[in-house]
N, C-alpha and C positions, 0 to 999 in steps of 0.2 A: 504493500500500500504506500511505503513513504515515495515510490520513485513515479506512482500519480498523484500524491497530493501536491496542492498548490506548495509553491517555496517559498520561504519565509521573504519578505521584502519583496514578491511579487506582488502586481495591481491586484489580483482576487485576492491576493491574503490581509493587503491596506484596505479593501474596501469592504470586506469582512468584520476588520477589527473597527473601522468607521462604525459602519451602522451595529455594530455592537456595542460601540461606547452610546450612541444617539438613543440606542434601543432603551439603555439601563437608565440615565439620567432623563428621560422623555418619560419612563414608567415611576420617576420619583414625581413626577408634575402630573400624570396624568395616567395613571394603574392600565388603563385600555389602551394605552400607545397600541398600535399595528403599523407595520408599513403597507402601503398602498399595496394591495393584488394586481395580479396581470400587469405588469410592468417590465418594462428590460432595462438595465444600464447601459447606456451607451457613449463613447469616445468619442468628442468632438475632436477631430485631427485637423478640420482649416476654419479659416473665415467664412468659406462660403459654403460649408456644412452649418458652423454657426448662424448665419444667415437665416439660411433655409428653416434651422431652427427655432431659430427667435419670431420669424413670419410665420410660423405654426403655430405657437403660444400665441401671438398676439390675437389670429386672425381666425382659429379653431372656435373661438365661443360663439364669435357670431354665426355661424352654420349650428348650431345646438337648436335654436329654434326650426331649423328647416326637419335637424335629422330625429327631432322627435315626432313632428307631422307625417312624418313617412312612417312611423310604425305601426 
């Protein structure tokens, strides 16, 4: 098993111990902390990934009113 688990100072094992620090101190303010379901992490590598992504967030709520008339 040690020579598939993640290595120490790899991204999966900083972003493991991340939201494992976030998990503990978030459940002293609030017992029901959960992270979000159905979600990926993902690696912004340029500007114009960023982009793309910041115009998702911005521009995603307004289509909420469409994609609920369609259900």
């Amino acid at each position: 098993m040690a020579k598939i688990s993640p290595k120490r100072g790899s991204l999966s094992t900083v972003i493991r111990s991340f939201k494992s620090i976030v998990t503990k101190n978030s459940r002293k303010i609030n017992p029901n902390f959960k992270w979000q379901p159905r979600f990926y992490d993902r690696i912004i590598r340029n500007n114009n990934e960023l982009n793309r992504i910041r115009n998702y967030i911005v521009n995603n709520p307004k289509i909420w009113k469409r994609d609920r008339n369609n259900m």
